[in-house]
Every structure is written in structure tokens, then in C-alpha cells.
N, C-alpha and C positions, 0 to 999 in steps of 0.2 A: 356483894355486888356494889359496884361505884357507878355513881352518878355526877353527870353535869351538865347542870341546869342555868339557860341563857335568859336574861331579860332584858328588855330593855328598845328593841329594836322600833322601827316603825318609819311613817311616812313625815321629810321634812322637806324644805324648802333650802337652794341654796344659803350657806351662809350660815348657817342654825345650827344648833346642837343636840346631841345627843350623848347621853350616857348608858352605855352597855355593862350587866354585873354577869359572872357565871360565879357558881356556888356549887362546890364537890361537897358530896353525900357518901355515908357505905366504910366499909370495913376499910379501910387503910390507913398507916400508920405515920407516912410523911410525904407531903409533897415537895416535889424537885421544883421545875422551873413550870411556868405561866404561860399560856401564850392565847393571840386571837390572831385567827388567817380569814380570809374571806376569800369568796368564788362567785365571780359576775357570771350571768351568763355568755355559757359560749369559752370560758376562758375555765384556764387552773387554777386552783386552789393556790393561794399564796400566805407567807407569812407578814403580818400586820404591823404585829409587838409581841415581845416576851419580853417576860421579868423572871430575873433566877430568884429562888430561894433568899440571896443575900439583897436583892432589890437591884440588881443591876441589872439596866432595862436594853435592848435592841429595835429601831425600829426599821420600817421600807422605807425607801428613800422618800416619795411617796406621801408620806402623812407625816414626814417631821415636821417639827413646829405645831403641828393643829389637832396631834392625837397626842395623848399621855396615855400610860397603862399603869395602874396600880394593886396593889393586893393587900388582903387584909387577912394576916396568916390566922388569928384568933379566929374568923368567920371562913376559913377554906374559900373564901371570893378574893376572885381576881375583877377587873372593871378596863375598862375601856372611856375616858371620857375622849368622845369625839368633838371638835369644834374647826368653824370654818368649813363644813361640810359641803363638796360640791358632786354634780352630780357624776364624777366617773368614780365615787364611795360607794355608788348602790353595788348592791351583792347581798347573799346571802354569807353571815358572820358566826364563827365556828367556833367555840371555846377548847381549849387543849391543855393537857397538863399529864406531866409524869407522877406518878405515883407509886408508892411503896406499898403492897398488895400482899400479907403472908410471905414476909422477904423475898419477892420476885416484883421486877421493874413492870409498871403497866403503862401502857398508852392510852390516856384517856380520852376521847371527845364528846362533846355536847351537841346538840339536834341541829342547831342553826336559830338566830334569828336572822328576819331580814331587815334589812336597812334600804329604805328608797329615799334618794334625794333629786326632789323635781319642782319643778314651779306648775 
């Protein structure tokens, strides 16, 4: 069974920051590529950032400049530092990643946390 487990979220003020970790767990043998999407209410699920396997990173047009994404392949966590945080970030924040599962590709995601940005 794999697992992926988000931290990190919470209530900020414009302007501020936050750093989000997810950490895969469980029988598999290689992770592909990284990703975090979020879903405001009312709206779709979107993609945030991904990082491939070799560190080459994609972001939304959206959070360039004020979001990085990074991984830490020793520790299976991937991270989100968010900065310059305003309030149309709030959403609930989704961690994702492909994994190698008993030689068969898996889709993995994690529960959510949420991110509120409000004065």
C-alpha cells in the first residue's frame, strides 16, 4: 500500500508564507515525477508545480516567482515553499506523484491540506 502524507498547510495573512511537505510511504520501488495541484472552492482541481525525477521543475502561470517546488529523493518528500501568499492561494492543496508499484505505473495522491490566506 502507498501512501502520501501532506503537512504543512494552515491559516496566513496576505503576504506571508508557508511551506508545504508531502512524504510517500509503502512498497514501491521508484518515483517518477512530483507534483501539488489545488482546488478552491467552487472551481477544478489544478496543477501548481511538478518536479520530474531529474529536478526539472513546471509551474502555473499563477505562482511563478513566489512558489518553488522541491524534492528530497533520499526522504520520498517533495515540498512546496510558498511565499508572497495572496488571498486567491486559499484552496485545499493536493500532493501527487507517479510511482513504481510491483512493475506497474501508479497514480498516487494525498488527502489535502488546506491553505487559507486572509487578513
Amino acid at each position: 500500500q502507498v501512501q502520501l502524507v501532506e503537512s504543512g498547510g494552515g491559516l496566513v495573512q496576505p503576504g506571508e508564507s508557508l511551506r508545504l511537505s508531502c512524504a510517500a510511504s509503502g512498497s514501491f520501488s521508484r518515483i517518477f515525477n512530483m507534483a501539488w495541484y489545488r482546488q478552491a472552492p467552487g472551481k477544478q482541481r489544478e496543477l501548481v508545480a511538478l518536479i520530474t525525477s531529474f529536478g526539472i521543475t513546471n509551474y502555473a502561470d499563477s505562482v511563478k516567482g513566489r512558489f518553488t517546488i522541491s524534492r528530497d529523493n533520499a526522504k520520498n518528500t517533495v515540498y512546496l515553499q510558498m511565499n508572497t501568499l495572496k488571498p486567491e492561494d486559499t484552496a485545499d492543496y493536493y500532493c501527487n506523484a507517479g510511482l513504481l508499484v510491483d512493475g506497474t505505473p501508479l497514480n498516487a495522491w494525498g488527502q489535502g491540506t488546506l491553505v487559507t490566506v486572509s487578513t
